[in-house]
N, CA, C and O of each residue as an XYZ file, in Angstrom:
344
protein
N     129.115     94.343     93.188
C     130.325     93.584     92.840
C     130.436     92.343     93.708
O     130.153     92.553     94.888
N     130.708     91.364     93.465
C     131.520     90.000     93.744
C     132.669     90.348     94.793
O     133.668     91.053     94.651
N     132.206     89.626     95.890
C     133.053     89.400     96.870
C     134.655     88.158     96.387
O     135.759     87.995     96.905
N     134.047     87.622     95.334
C     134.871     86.963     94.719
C     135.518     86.852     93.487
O     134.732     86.820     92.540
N     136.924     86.770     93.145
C     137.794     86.962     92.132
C     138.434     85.475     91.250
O     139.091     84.519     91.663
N     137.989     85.757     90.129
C     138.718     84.546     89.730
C     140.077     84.099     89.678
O     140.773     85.057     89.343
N     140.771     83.055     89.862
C     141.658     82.865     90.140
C     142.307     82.828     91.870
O     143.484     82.592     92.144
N     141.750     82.978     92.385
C     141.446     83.042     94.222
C     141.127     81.897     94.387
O     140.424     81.118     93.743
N     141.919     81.801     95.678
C     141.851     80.281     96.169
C     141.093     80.743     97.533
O     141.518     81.743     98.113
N     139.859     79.956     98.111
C     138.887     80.077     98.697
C     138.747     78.586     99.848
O     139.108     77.424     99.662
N     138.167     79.143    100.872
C     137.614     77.762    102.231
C     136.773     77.698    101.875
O     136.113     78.623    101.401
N     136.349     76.113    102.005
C     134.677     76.004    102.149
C     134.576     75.625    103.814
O     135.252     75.074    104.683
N     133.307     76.281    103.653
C     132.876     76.751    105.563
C     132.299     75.767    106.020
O     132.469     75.502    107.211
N     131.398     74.892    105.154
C     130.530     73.727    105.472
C     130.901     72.608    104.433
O     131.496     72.613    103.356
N     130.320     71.679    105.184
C     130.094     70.371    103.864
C     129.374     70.713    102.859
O     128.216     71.060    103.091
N     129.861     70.703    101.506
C     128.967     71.279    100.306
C     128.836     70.550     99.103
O     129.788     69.950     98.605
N     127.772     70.570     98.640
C     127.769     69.977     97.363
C     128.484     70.416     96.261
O     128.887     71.579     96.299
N     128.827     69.475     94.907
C     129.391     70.186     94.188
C     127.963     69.698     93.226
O     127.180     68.770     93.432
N     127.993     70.773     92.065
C     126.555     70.642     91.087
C     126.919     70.646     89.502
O     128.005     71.199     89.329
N     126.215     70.107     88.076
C     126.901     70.279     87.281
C     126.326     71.954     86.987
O     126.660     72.412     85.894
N     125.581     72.770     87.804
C     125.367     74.090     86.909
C     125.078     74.630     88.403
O     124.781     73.968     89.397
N     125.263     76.118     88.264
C     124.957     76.947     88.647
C     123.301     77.446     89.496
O     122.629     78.460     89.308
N     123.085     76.420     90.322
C     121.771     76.481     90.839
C     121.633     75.261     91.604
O     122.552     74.443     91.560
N     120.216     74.949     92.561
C     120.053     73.690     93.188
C     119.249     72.920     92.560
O     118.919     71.872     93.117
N     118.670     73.271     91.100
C     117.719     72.669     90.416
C     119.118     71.932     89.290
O     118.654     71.595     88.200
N     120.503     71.695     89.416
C     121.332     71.101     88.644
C     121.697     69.910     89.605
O     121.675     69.988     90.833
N     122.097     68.595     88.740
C     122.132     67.519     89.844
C     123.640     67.726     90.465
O     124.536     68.541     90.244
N     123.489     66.560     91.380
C     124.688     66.836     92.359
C     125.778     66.038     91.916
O     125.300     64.948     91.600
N     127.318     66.047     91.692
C     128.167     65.386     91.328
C     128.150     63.927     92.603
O     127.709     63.751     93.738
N     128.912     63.132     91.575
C     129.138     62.030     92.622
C     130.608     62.156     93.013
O     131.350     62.918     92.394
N     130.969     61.526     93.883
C     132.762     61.261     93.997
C     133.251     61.064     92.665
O     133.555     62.103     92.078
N     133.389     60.080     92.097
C     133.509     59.938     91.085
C     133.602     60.615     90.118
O     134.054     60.008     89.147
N     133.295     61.923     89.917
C     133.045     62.646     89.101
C     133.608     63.700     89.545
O     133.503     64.586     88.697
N     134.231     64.094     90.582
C     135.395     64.694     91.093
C     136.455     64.854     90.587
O     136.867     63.890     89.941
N     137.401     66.182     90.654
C     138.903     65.773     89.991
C     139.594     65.245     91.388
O     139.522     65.482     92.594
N     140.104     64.630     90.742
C     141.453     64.007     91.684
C     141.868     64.699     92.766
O     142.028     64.020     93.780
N     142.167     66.267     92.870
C     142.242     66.721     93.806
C     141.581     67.333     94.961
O     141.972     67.875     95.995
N     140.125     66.985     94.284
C     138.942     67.424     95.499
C     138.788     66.318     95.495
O     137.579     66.338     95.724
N     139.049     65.198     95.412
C     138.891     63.726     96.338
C     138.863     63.841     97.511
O     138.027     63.651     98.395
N     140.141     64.265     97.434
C     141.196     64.256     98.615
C     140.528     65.051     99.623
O     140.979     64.917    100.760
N     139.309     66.054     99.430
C     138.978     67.020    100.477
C     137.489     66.258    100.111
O     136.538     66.994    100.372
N     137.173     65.152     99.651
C     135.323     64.802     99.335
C     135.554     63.988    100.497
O     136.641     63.777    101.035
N     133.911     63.357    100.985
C     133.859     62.398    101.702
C     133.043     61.477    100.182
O     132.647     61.839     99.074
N     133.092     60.391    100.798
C     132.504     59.367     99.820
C     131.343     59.746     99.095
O     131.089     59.131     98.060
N     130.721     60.514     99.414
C     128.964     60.694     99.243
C     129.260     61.877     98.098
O     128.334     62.335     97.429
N     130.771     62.368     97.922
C     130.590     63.633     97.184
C     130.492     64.949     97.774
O     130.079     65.905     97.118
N     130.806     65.032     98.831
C     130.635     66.287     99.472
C     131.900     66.947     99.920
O     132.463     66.279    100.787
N     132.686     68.337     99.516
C     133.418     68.796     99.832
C     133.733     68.902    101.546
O     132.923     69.682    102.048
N     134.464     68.462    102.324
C     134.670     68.938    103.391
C     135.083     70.043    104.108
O     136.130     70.611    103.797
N     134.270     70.492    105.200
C     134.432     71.928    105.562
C     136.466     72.427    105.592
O     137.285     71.516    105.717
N     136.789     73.440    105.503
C     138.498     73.537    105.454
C     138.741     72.906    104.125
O     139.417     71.959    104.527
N     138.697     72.786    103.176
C     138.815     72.116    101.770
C     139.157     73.708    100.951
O     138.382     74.662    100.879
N     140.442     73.620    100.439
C     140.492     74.788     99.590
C     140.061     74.597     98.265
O     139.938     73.463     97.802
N     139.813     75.653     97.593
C     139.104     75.581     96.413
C     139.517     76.715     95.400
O     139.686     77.820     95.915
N     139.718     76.607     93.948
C     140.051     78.034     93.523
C     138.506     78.118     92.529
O     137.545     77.472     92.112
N     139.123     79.353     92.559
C     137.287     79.997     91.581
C     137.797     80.258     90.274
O     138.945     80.633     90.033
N     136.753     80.008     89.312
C     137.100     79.826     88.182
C     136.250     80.504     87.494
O     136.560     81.034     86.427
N     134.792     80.591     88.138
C     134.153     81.750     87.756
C     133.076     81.706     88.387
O     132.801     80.688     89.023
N     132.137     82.897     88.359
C     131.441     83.553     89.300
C     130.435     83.663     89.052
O     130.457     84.027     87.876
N     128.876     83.560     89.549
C     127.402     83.425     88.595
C     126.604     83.865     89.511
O     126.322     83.015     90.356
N     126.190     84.769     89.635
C     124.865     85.464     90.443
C     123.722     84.783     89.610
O     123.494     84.738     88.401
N     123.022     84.217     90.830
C     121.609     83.933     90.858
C     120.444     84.460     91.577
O     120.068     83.816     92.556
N     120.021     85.175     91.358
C     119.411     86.328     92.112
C     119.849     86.795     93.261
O     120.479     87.832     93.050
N     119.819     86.564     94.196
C     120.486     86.885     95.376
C     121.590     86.330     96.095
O     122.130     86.893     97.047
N     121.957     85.087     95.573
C     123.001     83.956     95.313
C     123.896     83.805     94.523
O     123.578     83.706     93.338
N     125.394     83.731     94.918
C     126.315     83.181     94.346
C     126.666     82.306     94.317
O     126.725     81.643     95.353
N     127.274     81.609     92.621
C     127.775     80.545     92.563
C     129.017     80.425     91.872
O     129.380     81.153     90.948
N     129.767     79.295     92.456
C     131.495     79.698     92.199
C     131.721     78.357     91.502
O     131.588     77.181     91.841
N     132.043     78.875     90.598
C     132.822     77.483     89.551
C     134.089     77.181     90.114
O     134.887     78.091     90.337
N     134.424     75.689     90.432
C     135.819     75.411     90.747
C     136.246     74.480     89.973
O     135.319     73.997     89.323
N     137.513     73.895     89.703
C     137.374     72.679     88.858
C     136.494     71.512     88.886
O     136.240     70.948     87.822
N     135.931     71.029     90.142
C     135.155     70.237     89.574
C     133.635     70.112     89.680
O     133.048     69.063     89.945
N     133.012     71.394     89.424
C     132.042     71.713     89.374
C     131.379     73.334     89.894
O     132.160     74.279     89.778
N     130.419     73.531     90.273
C     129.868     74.397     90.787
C     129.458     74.237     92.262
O     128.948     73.205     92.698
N     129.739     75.420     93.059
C     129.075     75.313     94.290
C     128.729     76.534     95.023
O     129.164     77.677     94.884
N     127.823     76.040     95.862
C     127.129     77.631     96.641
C     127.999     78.281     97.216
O     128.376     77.917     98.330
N     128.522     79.377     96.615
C     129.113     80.284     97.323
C     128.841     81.626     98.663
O     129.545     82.278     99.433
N     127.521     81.508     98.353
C     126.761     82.940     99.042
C     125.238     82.156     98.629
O     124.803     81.811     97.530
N     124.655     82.045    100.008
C     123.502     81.377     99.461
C     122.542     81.274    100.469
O     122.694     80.577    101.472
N     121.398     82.061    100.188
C     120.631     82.493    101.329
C     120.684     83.185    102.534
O     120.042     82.928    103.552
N     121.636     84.246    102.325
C     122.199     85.408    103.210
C     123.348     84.202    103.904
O     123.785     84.634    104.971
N     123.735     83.264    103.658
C     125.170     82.847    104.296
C     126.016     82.421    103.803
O     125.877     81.503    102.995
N     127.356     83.007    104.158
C     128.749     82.143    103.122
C     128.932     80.799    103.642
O     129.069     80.299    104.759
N     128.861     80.167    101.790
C     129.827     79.259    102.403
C     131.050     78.729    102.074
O     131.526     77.714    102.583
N     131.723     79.622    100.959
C     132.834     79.666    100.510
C     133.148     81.127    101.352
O     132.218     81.908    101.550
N     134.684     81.463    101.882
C     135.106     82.342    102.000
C     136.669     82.048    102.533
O     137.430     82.988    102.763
C-alpha cells in the first residue's frame, strides 16, 4: 500500500522537478507551465522549493518508485529508497 492518499496535502523535502508523466524519461515542466499557485513555491528554473506544500491527486508506482500527481504536474514522490514528498 501507498504511503500516500489522495486528496492529502504533502512537503516537498528537496528541490524537485515537476514532469508531464509519471517517470524521469517525461520532460520537465517549465515555470511557465506551472499553476499559479506553485509559482509561488517554484524558483525560476521550475523547480518546486524544498517546504512547498503540495496536494496529491494521484498516485503511480513505478517499480520501486512513487509518483504523485499534483496540480501541476507529476513528481517523485519515493524515489530510489528516498522521500521526497512527505
Amino acid at each position: 500500500s501507498s504511503p500516500y492518499a489522495v486528496g492529502k496535502v504533502y512537503k516537498i523535502q528537496v528541490g524537485l522537478a515537476v514532469r508531464t508523466g509519471a517517470g524521469t524519461n517525461y520532460a520537465r515542466k517549465t515555470y511557465s507551465q506551472l499553476t499559479l499557485n506553485a509559482k509561488k513555491s517554484a524558483t525560476s528554473a521550475g523547480y518546486l522549493r524544498q517546504g512547498a506544500s503540495v496536494t496529491c491527486l494521484e498516485v503511480k508506482k513505478v517499480g520501486n518508485d512513487i509518483w504523485m500527481r499534483i496540480p501541476s504536474g507529476w513528481c517523485a514522490a519515493y524515489y530510489n529508497g528516498k522521500y521526497y514528498i512527505k
